[in-house]
C-alpha positions in Angstrom: 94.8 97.3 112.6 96.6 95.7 109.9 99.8 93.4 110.7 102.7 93.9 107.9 105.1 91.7 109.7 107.5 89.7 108.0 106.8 92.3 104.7 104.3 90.4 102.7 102.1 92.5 100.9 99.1 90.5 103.2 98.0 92.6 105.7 96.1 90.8 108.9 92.4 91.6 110.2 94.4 91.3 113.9 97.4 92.2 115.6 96.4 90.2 118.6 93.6 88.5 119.0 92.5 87.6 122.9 89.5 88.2 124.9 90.4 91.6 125.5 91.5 93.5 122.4 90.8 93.4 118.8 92.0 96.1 116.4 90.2 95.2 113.1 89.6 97.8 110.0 87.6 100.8 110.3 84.5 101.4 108.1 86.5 103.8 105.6 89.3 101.6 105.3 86.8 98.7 104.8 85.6 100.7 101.9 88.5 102.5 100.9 90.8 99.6 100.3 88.7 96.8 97.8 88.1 100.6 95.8 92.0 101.1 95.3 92.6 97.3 95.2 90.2 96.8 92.4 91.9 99.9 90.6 95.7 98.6 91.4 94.8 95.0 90.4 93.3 96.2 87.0 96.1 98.8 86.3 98.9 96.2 87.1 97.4 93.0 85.3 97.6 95.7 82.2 100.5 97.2 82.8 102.4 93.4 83.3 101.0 91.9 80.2 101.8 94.6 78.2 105.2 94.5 79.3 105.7 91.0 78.8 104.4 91.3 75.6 107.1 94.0 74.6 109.8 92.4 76.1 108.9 89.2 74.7 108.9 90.6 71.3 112.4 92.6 72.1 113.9 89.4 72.7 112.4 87.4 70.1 113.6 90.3 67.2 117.0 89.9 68.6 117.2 86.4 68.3 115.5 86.7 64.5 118.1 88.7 63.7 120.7 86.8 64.9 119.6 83.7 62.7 119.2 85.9 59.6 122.9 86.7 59.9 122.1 90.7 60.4 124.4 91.1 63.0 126.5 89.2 65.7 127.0 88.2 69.0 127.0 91.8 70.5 123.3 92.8 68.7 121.9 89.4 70.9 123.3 90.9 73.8 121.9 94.7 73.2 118.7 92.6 72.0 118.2 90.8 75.1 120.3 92.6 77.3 118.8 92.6 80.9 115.5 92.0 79.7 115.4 88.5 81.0 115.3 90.5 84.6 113.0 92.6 83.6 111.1 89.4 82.5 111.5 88.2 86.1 110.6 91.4 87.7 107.2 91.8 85.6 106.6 87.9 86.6 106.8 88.6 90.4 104.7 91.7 90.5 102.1 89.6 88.6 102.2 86.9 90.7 102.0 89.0 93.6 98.7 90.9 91.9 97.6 87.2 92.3 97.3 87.9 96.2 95.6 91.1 96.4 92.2 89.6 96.0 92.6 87.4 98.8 94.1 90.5 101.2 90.9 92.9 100.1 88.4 90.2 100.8 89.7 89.3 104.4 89.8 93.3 104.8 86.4 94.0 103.5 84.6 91.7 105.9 86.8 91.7 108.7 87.2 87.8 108.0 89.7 85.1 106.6 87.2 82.3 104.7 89.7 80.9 102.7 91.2 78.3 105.1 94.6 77.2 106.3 96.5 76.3 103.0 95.3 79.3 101.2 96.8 81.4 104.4 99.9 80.0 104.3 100.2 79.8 100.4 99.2 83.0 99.9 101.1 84.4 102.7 104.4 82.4 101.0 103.7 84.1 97.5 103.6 87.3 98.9 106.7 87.5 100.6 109.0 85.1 98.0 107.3 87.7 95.0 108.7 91.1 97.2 111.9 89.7 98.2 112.7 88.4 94.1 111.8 92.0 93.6 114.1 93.3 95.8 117.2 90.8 94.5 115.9 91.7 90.9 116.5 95.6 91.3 119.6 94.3 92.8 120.9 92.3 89.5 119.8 95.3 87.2 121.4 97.7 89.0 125.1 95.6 89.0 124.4 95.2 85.5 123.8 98.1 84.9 127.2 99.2 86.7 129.0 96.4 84.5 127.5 97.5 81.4 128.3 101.4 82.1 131.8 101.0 83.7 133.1 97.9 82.4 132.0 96.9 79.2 134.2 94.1 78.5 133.2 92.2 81.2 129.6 92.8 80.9 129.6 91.3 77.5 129.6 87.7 78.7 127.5 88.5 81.7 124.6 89.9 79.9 124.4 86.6 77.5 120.8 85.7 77.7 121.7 81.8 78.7 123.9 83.6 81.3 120.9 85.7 82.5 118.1 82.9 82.5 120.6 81.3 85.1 121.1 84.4 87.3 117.2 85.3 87.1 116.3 82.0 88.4 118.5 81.8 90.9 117.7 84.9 92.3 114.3 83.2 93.2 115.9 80.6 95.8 116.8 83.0 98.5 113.1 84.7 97.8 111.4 81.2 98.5 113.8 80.5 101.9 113.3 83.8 103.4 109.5 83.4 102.5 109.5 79.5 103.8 108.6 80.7 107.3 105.3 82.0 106.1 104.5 78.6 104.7 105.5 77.4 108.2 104.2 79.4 111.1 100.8 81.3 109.6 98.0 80.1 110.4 94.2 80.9 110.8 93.4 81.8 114.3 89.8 83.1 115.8 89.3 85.4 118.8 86.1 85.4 121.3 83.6 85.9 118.6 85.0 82.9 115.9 83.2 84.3 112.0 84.3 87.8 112.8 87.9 87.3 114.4 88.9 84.9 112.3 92.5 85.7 110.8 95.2 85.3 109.1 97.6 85.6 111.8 101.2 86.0 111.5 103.5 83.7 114.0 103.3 82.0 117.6 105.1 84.7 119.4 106.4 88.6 119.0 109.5 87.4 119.6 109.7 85.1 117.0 107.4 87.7 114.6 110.2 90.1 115.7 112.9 88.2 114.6 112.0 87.0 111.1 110.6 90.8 110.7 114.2 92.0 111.0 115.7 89.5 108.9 113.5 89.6 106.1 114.2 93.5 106.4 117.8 93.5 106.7 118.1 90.8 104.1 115.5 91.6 101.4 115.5 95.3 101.6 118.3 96.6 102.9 120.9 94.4 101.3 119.7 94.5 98.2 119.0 98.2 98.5 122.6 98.8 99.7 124.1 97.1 96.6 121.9 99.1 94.5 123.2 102.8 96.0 126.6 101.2 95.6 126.0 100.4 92.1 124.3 104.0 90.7 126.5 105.8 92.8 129.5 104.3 91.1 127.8 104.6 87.7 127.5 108.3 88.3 131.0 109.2 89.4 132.1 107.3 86.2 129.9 109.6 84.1 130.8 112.6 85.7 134.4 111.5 85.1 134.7 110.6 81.7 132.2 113.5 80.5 135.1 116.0 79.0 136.9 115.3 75.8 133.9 113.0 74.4 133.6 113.6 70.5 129.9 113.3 68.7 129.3 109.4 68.7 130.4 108.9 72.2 128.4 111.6 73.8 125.4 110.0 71.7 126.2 106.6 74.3 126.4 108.8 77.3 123.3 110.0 76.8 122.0 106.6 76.1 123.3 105.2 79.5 122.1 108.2 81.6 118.9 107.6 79.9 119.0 103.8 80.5 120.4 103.9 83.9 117.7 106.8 84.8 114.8 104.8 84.2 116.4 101.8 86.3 117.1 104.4 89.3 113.3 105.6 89.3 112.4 101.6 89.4 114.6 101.5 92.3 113.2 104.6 94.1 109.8 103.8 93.5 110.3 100.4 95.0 112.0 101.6 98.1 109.2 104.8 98.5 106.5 102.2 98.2 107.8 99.7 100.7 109.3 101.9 103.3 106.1 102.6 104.9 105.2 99.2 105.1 108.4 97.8 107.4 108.3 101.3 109.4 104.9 100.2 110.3 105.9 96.6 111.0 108.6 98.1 113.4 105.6 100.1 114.6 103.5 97.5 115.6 105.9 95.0 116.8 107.7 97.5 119.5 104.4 99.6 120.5 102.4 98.8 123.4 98.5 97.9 122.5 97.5 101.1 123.6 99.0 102.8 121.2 98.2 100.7 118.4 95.2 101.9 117.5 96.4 105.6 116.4 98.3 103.7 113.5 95.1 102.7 111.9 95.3 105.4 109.0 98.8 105.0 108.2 98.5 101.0 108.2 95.7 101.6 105.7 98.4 104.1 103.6 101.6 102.0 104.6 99.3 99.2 102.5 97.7 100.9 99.7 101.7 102.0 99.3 102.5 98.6 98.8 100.5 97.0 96.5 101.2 100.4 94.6 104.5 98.9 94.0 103.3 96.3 91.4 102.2 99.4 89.2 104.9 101.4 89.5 107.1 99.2 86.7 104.9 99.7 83.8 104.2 103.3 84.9 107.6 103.9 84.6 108.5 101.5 81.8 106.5 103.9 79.3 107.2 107.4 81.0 110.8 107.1 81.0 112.1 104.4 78.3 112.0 105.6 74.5 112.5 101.9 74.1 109.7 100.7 75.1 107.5 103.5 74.2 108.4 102.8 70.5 107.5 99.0 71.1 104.4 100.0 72.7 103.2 102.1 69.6 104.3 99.7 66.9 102.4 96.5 68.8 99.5 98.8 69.0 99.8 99.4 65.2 99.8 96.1 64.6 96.9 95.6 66.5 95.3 98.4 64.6 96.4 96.6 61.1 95.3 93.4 61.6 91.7 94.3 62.8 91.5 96.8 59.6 92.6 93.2 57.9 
């Protein structure tokens, strides 16, 4: 059985270890898992670095033209825009690709080899990376309401030396809600030490019980609240102001729907993939022992859910934003040009 408490994306060989009960991975999950790891780690490391590529270049073009004298202030801000989150988003879901390795190898043989530090470091990445995710979606999502419903103001809030601020400090909740992990893991070995050995979560249920619901309540719902808030408020305002729109304006509708579209399914898709993951942390933290062991195949689905998440962006990214599409052809192009060269 695989421990999800406190919503890292590291899932434990043991729920409790002791001399009479040890709920460890089943053969098909021992194989299942490294097979969709290995297929998630490769499709995200892609799908990341192309983004950051793209976005890089987005950003770059709008400063470029900038400098040339092209256009003005407002072409940096479409330029940039809320790329710089999207920056941060892409950096978080790599970073958190940087655990998965770790998680399939401890799953694969039932065993944690890589020591103390690397428990509680990669225990700490895992859970800072979700929760800057979940702030993340937050910021794009009021932007996106700013930029939709009030214009005006969004023009100084979506400066990219204004963004770069906002972005980083969206990480310092993520690291002191993910501080605990650093703290309290630790590697802990049952009757039969090179097999039992885990990653285990805290030193009590109560206390597992209690960061659990905070880091849900703070990192999931909160931000998740804000973002319903924020879309729902965008799509009264369109549904308001649709009637009497001549040619040009309807054009810019269109545009936002599209833009703010795109930003829901991000949202969704981050919500879908996590959900399973804290409803089985709930699971497992207010269930008996007994009964843990019929959550064994949803564990092994609440997980491959998860790390699913880090894919989901790029996925996304080129299914439902023209933008980036267009980017994506004209770098491969280039590609194409300078090899011909």
């Amino acid at each position: 059985m695989y421990n999800t408490s406190g919503h890292t994306i590291m899932v434990n060989p043991t729920r409790k270890l002791d001399n009479n009960s040890v709920y460890g991975p089943n053969d098909i999950e021992q194989v299942l898992v490294p097979i969709f790891d290995t297929f998630i780690l490769a499709t995200g490391v892609v799908g990341h670095i192309l983004v950051l590529i793209i976005i890089c270049r987005t950003m770059r073009k709008g400063r470029g033209q900038m400098n040339g004298g092209r256009t003005g202030g407002i072409q940096e801000t479409n330029a940039n825009g809320t790329d710089v989150l999207l920056l941060s988003l892409s950096v978080a879901d790599l970073l958190l690709l940087s655990c998965l390795p770790y998680h399939t190898v401890a799953i694969a043989t039932h065993h944690w080899p890589f020591g103390s530090f690397m428990c509680k470091s990669v225990s700490f990445l895992s859970a800072m990376c979700t929760s800057a995710s979940a702030f993340t979606l937050a910021a794009l999502a009021f932007g996106r309401f700013l930029i939709v419903v009030h214009p005006s103001k969004a023009y100084r809030w979506r400066r990219e030396g204004r963004l770069k601020i906002i972005a980083g400090a969206l990480w310092i909740p993520a690291i002191v809600l993910a501080w605990p992990q650093f703290a309290w893991r630790m590697v802990i070995s049952g009757p039969e030490a090179r097999e039992d050995l885990a990653c285990f979560n805290f030193l009590s249920d109560k206390g597992q019980l209690a960061y659990g619901v905070c880091h849900f309540l703070l990192a999931f719902a909160f931000p998740l609240g804000i973002i319903v808030i924020a879309y729902a408020k965008i799509y009264h305002f369109l549904k308001k102001t649709r009637q009497g729109r001549i040619s040009q304006a309807d054009r810019l509708e269109q545009y936002h729907v599209k833009v703010t579209q795109t930003s829901a399914m991000l949202v969704l898709a981050f919500a879908l993939c996590w959900l399973p993951s804290y409803g089985l942390m709930f699971a497992q933290i207010t269930e008996s022992d007994a009964t843990l062991p019929r959550l064994g195949p949803f564990a092994t689905f609440a997980r491959i859910m998860a790390t699913s998440s880090t894919v989901a962006n790029p996925i996304l990214y080129v299914f439902m934003s023209e933008k980036f599409r267009k980017e994506l052809i004209n770098l491969g192009q280039e590609c194409c040009k300078s090899r011909a060269v």
